[in-house]
PDB file of N, CA, C and O in Angstrom, chain B, residues numbered from 101:
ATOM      1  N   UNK B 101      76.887 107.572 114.583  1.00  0.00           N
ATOM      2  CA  UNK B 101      78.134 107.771 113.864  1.00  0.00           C
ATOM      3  C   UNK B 101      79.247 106.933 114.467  1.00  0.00           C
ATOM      4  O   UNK B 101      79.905 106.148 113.784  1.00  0.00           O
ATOM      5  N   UNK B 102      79.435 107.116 115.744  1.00  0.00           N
ATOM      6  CA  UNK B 102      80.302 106.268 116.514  1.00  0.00           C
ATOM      7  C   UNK B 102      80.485 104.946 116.291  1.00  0.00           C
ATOM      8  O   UNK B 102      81.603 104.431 116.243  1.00  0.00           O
ATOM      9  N   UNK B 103      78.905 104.037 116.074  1.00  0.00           N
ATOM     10  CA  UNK B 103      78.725 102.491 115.997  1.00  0.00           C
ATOM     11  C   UNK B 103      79.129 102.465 114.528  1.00  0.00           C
ATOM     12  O   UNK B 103      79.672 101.414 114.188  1.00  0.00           O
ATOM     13  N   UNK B 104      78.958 103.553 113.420  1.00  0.00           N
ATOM     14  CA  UNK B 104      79.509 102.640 112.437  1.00  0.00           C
ATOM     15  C   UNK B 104      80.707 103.077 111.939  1.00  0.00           C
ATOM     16  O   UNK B 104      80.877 102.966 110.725  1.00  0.00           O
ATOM     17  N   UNK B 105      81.797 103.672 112.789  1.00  0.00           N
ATOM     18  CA  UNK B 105      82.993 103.790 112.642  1.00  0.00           C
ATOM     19  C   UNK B 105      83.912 102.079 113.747  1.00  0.00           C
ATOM     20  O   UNK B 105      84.974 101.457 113.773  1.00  0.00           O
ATOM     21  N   UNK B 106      82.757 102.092 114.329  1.00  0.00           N
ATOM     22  CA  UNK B 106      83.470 100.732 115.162  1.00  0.00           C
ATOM     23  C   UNK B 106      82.996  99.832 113.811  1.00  0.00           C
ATOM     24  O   UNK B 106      84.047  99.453 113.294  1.00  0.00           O
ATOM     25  N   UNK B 107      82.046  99.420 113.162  1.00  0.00           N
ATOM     26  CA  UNK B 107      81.614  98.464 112.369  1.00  0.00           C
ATOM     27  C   UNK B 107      83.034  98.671 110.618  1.00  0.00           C
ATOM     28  O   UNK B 107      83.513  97.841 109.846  1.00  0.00           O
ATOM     29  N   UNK B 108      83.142  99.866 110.721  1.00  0.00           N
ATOM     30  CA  UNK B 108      84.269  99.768 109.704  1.00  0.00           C
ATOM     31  C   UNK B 108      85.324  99.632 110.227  1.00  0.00           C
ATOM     32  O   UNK B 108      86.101  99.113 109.427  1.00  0.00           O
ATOM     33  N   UNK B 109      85.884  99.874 111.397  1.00  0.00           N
ATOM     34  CA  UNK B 109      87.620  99.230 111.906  1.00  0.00           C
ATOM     35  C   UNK B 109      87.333  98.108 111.903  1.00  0.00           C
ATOM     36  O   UNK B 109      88.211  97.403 111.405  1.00  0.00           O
ATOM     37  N   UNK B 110      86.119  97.382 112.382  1.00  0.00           N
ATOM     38  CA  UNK B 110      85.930  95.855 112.503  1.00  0.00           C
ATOM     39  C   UNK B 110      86.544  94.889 111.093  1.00  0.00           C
ATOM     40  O   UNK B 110      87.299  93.928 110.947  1.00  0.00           O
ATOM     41  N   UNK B 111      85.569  95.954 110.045  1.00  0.00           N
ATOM     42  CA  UNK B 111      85.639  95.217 108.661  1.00  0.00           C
ATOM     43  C   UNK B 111      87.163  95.116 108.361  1.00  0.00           C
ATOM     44  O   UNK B 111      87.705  94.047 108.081  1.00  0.00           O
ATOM     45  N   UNK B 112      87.732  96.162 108.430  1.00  0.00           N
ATOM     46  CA  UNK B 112      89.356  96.807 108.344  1.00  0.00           C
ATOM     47  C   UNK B 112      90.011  95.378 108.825  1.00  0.00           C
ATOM     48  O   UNK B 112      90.508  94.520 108.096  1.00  0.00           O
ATOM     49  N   UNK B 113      89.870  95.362 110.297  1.00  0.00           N
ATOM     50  CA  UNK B 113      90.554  94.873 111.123  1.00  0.00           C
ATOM     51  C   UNK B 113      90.545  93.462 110.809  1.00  0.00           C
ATOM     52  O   UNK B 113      91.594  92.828 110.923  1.00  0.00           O
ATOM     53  N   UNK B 114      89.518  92.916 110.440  1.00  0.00           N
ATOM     54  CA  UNK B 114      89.571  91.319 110.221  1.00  0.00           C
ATOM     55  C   UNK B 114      89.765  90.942 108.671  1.00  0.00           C
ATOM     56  O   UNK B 114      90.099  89.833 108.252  1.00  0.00           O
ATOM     57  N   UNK B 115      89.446  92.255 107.790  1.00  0.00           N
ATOM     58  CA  UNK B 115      90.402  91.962 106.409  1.00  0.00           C
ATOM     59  C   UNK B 115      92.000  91.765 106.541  1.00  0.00           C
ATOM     60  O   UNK B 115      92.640  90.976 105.846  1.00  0.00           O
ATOM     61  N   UNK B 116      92.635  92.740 107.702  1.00  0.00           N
ATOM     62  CA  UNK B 116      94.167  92.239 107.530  1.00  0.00           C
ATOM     63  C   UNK B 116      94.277  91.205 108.389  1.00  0.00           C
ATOM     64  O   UNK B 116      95.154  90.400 108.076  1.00  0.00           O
ATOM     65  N   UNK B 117      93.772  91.006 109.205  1.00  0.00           N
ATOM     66  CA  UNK B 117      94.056  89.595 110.072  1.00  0.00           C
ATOM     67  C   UNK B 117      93.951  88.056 109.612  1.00  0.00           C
ATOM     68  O   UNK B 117      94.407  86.987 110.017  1.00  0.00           O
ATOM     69  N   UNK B 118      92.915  88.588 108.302  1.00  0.00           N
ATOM     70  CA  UNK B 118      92.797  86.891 107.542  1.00  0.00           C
ATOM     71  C   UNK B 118      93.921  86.781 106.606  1.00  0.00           C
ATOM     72  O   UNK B 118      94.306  85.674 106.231  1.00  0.00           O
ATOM     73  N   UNK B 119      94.740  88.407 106.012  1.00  0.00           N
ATOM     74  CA  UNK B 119      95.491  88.423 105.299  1.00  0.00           C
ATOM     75  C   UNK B 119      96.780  88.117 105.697  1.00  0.00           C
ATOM     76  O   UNK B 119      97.527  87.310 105.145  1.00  0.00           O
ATOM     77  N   UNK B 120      96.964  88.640 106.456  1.00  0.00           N
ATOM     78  CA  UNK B 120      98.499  88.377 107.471  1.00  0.00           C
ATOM     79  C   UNK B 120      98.129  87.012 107.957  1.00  0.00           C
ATOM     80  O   UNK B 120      99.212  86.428 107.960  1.00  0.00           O
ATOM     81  N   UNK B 121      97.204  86.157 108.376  1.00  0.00           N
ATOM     82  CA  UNK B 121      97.266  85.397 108.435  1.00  0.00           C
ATOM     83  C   UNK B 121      97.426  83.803 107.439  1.00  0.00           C
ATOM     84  O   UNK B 121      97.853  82.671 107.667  1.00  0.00           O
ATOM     85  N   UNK B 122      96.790  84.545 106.233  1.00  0.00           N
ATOM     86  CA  UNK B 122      97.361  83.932 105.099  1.00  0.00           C
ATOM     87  C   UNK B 122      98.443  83.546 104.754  1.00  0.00           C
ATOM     88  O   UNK B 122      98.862  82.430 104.448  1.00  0.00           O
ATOM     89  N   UNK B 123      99.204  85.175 104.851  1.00  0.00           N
ATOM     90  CA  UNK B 123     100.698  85.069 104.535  1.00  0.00           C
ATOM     91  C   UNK B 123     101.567  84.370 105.675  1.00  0.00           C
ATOM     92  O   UNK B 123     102.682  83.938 105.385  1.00  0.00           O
ATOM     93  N   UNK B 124     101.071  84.259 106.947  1.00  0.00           N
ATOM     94  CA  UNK B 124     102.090  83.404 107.610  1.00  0.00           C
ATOM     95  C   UNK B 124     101.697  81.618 107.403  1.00  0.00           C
ATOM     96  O   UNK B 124     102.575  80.801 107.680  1.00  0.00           O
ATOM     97  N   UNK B 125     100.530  81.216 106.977  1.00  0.00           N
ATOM     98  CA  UNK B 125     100.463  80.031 106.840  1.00  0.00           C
ATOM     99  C   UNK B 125     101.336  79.742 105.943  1.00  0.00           C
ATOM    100  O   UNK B 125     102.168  78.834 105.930  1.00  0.00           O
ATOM    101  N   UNK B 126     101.044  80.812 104.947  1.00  0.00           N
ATOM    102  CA  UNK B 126     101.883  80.152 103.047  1.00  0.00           C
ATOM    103  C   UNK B 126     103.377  80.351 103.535  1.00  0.00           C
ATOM    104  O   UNK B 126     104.197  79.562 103.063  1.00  0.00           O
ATOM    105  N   UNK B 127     103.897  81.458 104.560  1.00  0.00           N
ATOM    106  CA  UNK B 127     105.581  81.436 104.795  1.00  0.00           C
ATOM    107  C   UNK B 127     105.765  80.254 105.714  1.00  0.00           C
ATOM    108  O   UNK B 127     106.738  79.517 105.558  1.00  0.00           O
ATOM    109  N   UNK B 128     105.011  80.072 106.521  1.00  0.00           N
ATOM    110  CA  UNK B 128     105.005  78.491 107.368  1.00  0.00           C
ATOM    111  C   UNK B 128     105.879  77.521 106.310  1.00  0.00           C
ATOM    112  O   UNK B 128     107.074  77.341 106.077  1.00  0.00           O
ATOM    113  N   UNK B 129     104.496  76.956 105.759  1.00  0.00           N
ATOM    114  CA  UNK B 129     104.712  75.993 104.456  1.00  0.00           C
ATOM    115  C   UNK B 129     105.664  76.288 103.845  1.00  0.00           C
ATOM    116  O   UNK B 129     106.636  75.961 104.526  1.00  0.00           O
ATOM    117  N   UNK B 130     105.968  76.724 102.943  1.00  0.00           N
ATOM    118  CA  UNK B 130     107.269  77.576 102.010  1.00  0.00           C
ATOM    119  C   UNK B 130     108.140  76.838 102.436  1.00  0.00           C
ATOM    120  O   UNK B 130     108.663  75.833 101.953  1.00  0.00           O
ATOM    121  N   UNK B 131     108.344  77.577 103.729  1.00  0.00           N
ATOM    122  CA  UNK B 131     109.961  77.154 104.147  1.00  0.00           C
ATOM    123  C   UNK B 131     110.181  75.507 104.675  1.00  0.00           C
ATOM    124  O   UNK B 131     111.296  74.990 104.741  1.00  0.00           O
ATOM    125  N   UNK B 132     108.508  74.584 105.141  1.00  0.00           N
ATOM    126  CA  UNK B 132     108.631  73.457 105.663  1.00  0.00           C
ATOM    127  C   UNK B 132     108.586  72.518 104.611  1.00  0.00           C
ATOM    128  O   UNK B 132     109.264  71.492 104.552  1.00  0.00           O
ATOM    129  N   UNK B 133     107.646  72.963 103.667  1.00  0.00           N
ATOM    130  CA  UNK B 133     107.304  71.912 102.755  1.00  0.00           C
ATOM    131  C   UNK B 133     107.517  72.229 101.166  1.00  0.00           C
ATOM    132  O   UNK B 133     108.031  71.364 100.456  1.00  0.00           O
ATOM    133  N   UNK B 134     107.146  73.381 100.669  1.00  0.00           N
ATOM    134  CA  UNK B 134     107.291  72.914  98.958  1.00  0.00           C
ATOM    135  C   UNK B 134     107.876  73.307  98.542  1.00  0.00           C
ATOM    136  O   UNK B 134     107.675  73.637  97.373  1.00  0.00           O
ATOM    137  N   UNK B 135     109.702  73.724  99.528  1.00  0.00           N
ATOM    138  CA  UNK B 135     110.600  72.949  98.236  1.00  0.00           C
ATOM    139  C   UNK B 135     111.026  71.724  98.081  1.00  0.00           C
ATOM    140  O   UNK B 135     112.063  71.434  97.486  1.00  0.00           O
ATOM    141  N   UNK B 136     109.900  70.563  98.846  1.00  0.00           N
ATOM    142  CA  UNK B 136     110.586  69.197  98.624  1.00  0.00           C
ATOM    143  C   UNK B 136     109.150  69.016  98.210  1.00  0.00           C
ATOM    144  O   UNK B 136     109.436  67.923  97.722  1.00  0.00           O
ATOM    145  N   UNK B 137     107.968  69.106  97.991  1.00  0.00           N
ATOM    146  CA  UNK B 137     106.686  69.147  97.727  1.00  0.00           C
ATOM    147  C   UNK B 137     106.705  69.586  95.765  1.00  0.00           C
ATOM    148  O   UNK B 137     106.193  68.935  94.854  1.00  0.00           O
ATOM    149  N   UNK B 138     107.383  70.712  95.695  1.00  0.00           N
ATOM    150  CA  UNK B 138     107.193  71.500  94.291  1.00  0.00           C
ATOM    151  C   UNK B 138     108.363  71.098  93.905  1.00  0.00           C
ATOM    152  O   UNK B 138     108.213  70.772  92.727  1.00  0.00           O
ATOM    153  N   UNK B 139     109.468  70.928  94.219  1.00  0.00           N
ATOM    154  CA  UNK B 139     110.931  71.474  93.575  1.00  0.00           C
ATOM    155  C   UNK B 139     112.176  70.054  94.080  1.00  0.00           C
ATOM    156  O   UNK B 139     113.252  70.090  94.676  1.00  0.00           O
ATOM    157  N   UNK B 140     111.339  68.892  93.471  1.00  0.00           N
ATOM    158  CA  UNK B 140     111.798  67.581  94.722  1.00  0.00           C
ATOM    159  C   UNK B 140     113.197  67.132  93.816  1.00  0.00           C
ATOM    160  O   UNK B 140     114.040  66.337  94.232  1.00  0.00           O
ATOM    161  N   UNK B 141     113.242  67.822  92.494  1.00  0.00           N
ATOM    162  CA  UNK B 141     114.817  66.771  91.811  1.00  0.00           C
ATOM    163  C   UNK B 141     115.833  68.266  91.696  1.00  0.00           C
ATOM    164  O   UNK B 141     116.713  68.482  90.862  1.00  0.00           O
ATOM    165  N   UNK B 142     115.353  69.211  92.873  1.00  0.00           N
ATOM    166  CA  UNK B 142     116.314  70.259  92.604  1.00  0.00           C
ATOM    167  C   UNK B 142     117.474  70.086  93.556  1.00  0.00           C
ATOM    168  O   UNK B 142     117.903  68.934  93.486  1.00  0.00           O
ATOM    169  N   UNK B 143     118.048  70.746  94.317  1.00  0.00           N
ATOM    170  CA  UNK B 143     119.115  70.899  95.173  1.00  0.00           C
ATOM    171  C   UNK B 143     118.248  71.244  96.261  1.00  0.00           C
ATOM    172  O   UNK B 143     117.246  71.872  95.918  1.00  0.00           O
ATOM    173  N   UNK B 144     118.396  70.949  97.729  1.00  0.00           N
ATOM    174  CA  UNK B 144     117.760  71.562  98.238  1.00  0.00           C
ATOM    175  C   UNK B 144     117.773  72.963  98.699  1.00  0.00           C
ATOM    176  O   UNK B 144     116.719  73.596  98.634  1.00  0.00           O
ATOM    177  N   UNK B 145     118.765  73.481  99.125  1.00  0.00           N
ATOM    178  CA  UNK B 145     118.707  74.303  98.948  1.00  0.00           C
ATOM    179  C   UNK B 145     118.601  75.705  97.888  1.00  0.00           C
ATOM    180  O   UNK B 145     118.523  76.821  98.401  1.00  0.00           O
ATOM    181  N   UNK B 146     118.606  75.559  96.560  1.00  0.00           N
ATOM    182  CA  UNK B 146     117.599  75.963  95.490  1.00  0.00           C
ATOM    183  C   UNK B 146     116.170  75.792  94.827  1.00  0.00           C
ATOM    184  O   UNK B 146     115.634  76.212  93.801  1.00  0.00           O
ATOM    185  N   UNK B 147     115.721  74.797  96.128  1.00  0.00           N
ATOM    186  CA  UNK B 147     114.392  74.902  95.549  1.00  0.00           C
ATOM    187  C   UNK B 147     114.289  75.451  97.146  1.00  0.00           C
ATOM    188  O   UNK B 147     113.108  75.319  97.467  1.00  0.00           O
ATOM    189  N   UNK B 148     114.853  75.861  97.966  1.00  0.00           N
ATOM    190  CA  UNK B 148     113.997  76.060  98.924  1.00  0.00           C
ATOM    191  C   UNK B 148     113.923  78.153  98.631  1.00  0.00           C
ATOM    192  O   UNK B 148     113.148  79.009  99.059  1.00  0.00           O
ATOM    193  N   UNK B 149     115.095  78.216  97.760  1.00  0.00           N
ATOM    194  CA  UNK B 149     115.514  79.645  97.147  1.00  0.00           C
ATOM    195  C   UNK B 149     114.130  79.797  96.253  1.00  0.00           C
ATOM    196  O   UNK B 149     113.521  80.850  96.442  1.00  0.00           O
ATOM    197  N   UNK B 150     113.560  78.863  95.296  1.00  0.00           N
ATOM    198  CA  UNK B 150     112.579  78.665  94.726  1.00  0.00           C
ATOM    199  C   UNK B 150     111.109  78.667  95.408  1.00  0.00           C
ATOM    200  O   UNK B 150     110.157  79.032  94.718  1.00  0.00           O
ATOM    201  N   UNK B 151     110.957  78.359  96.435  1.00  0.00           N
ATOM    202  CA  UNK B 151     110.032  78.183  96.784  1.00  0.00           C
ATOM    203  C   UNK B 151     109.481  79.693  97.358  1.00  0.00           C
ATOM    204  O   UNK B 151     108.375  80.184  97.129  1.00  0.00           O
ATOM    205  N   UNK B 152     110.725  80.357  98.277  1.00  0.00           N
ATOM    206  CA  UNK B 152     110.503  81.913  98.487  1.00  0.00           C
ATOM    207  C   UNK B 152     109.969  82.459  97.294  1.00  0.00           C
ATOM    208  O   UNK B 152     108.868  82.977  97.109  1.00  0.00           O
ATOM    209  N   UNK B 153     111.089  82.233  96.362  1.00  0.00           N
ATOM    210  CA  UNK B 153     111.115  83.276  95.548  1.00  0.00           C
ATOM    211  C   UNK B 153     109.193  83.038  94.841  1.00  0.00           C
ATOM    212  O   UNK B 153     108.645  83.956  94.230  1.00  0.00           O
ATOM    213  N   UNK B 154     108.661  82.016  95.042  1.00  0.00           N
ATOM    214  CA  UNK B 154     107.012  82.326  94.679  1.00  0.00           C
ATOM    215  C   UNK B 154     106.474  82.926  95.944  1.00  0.00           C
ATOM    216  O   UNK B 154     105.428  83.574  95.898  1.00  0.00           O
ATOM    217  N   UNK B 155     107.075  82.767  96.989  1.00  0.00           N
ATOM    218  CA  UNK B 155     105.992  83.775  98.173  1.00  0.00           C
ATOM    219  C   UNK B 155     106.228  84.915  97.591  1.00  0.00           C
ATOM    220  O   UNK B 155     105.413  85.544  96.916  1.00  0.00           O
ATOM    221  N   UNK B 156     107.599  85.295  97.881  1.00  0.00           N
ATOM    222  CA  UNK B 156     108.090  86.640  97.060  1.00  0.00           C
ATOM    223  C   UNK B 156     106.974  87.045  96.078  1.00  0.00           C
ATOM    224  O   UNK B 156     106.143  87.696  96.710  1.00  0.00           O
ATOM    225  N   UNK B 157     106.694  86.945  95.045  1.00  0.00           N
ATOM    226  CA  UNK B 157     105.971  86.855  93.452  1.00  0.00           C
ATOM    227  C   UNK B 157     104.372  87.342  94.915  1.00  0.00           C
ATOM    228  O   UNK B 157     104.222  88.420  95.490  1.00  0.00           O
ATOM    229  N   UNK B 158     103.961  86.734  94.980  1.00  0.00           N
ATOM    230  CA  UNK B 158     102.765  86.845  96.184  1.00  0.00           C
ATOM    231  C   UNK B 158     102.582  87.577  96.706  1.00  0.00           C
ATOM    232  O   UNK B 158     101.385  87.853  96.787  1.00  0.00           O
ATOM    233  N   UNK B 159     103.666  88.567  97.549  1.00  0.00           N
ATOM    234  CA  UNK B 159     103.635  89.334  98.508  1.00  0.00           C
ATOM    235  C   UNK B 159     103.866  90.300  97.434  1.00  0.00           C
ATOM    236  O   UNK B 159     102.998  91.166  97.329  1.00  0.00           O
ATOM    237  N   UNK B 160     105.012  90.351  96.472  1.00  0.00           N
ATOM    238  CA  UNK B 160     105.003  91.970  95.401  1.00  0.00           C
ATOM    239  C   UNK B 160     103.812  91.941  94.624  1.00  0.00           C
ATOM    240  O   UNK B 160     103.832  92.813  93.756  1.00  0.00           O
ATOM    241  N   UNK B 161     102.496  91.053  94.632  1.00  0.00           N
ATOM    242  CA  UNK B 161     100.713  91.313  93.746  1.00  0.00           C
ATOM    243  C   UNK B 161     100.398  92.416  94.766  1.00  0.00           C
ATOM    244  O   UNK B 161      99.977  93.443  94.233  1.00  0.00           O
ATOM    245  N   UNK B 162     100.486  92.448  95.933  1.00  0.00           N
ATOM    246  CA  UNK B 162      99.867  93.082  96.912  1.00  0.00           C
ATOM    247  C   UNK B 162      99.460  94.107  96.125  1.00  0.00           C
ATOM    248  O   UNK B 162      98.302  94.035  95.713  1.00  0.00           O
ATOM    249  N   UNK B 163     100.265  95.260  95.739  1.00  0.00           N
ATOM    250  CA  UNK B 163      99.843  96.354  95.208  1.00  0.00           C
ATOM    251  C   UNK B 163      99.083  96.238  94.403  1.00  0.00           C
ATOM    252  O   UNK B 163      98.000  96.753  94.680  1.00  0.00           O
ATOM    253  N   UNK B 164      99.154  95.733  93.398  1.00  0.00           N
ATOM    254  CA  UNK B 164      98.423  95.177  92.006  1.00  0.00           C
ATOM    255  C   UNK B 164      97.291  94.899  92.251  1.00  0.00           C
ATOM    256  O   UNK B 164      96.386  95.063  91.432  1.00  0.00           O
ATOM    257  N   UNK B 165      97.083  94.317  93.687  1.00  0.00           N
ATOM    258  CA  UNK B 165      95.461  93.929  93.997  1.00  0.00           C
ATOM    259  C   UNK B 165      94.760  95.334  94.397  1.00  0.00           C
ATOM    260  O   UNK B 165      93.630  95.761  94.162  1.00  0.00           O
ATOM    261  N   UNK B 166      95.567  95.739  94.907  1.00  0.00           N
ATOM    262  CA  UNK B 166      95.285  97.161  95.920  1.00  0.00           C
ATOM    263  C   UNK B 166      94.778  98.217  94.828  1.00  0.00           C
ATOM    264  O   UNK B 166      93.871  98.999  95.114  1.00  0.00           O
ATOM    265  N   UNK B 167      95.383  98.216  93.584  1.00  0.00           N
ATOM    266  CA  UNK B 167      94.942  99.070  92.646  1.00  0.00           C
ATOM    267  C   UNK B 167      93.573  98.980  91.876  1.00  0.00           C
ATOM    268  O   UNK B 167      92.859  99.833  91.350  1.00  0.00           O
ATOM    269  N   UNK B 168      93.473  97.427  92.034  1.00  0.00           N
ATOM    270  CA  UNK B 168      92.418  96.949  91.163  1.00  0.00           C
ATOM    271  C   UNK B 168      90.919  97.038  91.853  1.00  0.00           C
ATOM    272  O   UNK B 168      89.839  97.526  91.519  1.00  0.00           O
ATOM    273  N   UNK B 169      91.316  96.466  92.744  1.00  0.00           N
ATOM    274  CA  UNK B 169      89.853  96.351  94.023  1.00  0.00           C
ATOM    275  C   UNK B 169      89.737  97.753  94.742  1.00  0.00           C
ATOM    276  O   UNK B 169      88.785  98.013  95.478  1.00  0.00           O
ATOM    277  N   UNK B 170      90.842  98.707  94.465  1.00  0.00           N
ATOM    278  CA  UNK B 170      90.446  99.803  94.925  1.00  0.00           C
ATOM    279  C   UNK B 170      89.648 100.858  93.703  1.00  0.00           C
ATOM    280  O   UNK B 170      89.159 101.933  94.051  1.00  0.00           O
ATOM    281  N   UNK B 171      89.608 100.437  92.446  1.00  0.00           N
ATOM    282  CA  UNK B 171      88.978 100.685  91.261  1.00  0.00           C
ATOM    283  C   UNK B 171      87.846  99.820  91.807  1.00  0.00           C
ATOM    284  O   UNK B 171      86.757 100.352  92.020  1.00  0.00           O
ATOM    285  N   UNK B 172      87.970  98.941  91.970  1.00  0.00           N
ATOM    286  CA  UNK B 172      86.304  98.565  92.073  1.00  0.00           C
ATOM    287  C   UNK B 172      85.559  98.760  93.538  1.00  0.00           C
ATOM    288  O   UNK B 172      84.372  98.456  93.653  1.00  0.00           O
ATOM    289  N   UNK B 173      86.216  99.210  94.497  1.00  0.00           N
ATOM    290  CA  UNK B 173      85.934  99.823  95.354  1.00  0.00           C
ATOM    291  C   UNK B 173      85.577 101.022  95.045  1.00  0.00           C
ATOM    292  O   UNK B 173      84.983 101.656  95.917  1.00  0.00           O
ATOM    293  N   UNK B 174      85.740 101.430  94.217  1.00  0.00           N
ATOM    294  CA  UNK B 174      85.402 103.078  94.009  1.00  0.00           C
ATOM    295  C   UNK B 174      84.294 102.943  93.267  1.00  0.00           C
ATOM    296  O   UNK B 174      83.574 103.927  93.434  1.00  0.00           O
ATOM    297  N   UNK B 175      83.720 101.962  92.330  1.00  0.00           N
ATOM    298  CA  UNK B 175      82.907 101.852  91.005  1.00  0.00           C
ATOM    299  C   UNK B 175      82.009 100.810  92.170  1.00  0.00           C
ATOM    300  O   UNK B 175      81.290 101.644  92.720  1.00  0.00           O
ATOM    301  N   UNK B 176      81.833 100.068  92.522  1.00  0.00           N
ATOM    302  CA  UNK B 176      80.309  99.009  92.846  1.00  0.00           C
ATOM    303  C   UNK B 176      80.702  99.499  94.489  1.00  0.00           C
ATOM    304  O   UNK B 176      79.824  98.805  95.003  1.00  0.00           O
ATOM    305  N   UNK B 177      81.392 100.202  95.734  1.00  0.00           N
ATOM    306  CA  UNK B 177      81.417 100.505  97.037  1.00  0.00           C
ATOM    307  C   UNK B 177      82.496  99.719  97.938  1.00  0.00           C
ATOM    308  O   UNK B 177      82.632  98.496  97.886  1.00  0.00           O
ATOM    309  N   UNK B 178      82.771 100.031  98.242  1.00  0.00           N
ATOM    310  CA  UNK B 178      84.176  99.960  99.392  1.00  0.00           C
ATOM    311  C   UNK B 178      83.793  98.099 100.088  1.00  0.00           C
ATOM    312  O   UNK B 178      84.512  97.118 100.275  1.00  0.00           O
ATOM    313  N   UNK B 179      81.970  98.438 100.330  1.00  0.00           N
ATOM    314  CA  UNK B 179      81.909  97.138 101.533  1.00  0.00           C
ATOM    315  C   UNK B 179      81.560  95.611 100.205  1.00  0.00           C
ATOM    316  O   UNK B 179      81.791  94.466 100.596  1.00  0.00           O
ATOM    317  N   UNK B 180      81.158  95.784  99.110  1.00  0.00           N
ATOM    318  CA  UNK B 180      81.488  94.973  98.369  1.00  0.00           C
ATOM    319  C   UNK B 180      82.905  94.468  97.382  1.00  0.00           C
ATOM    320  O   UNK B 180      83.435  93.427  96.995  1.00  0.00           O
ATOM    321  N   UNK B 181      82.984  95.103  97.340  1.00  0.00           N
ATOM    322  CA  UNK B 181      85.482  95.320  97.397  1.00  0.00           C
ATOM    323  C   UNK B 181      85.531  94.631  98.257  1.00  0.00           C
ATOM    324  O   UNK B 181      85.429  93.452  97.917  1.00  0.00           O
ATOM    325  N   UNK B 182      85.663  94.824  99.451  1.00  0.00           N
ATOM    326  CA  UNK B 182      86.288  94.148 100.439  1.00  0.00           C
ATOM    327  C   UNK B 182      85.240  92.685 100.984  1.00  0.00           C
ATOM    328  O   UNK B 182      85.867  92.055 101.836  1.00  0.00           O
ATOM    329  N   UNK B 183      84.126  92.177 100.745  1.00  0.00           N
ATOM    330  CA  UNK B 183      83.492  91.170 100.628  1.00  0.00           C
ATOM    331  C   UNK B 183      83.829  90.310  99.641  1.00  0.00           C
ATOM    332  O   UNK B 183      83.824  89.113  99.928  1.00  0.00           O
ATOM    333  N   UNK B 184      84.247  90.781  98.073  1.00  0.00           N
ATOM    334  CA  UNK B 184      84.816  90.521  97.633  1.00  0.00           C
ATOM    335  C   UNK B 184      85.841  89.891  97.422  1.00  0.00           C
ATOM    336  O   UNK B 184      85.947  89.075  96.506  1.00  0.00           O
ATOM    337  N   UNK B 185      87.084  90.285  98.545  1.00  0.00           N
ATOM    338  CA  UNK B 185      88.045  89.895  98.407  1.00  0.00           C
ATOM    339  C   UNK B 185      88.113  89.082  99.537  1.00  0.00           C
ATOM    340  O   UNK B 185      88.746  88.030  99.445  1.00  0.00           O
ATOM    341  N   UNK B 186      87.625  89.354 100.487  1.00  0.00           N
ATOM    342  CA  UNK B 186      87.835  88.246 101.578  1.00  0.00           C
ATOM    343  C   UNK B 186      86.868  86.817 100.999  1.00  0.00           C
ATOM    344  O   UNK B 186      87.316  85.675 101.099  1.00  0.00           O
ATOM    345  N   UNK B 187      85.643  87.090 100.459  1.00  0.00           N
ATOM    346  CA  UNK B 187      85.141  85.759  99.976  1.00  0.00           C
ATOM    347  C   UNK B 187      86.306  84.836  98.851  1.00  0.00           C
ATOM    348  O   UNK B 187      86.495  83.636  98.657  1.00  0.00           O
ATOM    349  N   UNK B 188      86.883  86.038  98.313  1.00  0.00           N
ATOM    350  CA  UNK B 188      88.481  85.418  97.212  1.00  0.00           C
ATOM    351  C   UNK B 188      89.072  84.684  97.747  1.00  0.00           C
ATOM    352  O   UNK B 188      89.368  83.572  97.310  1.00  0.00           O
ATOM    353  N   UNK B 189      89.468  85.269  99.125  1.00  0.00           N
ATOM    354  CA  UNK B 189      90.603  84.675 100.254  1.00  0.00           C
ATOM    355  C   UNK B 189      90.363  83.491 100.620  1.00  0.00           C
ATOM    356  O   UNK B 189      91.207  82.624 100.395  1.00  0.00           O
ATOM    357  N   UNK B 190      89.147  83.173 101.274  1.00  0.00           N
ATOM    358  CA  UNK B 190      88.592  82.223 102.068  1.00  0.00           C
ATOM    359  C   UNK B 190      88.633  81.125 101.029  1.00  0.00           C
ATOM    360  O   UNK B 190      89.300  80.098 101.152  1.00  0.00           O
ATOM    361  N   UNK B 191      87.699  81.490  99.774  1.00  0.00           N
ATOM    362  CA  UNK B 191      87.593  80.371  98.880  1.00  0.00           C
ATOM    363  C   UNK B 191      89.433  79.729  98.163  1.00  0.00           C
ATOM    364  O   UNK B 191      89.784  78.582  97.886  1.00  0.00           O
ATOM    365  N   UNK B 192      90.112  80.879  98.089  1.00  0.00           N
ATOM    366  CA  UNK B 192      91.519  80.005  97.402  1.00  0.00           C
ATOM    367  C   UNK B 192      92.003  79.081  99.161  1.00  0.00           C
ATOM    368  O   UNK B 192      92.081  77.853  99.183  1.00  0.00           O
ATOM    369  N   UNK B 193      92.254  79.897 100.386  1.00  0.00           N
ATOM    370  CA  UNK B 193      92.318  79.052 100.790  1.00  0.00           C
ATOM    371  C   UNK B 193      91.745  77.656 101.750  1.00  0.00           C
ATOM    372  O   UNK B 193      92.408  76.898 102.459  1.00  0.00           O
ATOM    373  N   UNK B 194      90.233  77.662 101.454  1.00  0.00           N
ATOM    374  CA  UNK B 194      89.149  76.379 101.112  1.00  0.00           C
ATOM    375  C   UNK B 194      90.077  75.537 100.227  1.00  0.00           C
ATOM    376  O   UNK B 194      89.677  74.478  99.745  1.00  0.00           O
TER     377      UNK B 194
END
């Protein structure tokens, strides 16, 4: 019982770590590069307002994902949900 409560914090633990780590690459970028990358004949400082405002859009899906994959976490099992979504992760950012 013990080993596979360590094997699910594991799973836990390295689903938010690729996620939070996601989100600091894309806030990295954001703020270094695409509002002169995405938003190059704006002002700069409104596309750099622009460029948040899509992390923004990103970070408020959170829930939206959380609802959905937790429906399908409930319907096909928790450890394919979350295989699922980290294979999602990896491949958008591949």
């Amino acid at each position: 019982m013990k080993k596979k409560k360590g094997r699910v914090l594991f799973a836990s633990l390295s689903g938010s770590v690729i996620e939070w780590y996601d989100f600091y690459l894309y806030g990295t970028a954001t703020g270094l590069v695409f509002s002169t990358l995405f938003f190059p004949n704006e002002n700069p400082a409104i596309g750099l307002l622009l460029a948040f405002a899509t992390f923004g859009v990103g970070y408020a899906a959170r829930p939206i994902g959380s609802i959905i994959f937790g429906h399908y976490g409930d319907r096909i099992g928790r450890k394919a949900a979350l295989m699922l979504t980290l294979v999602g992760m990896g491949g958008a950012r591949f």
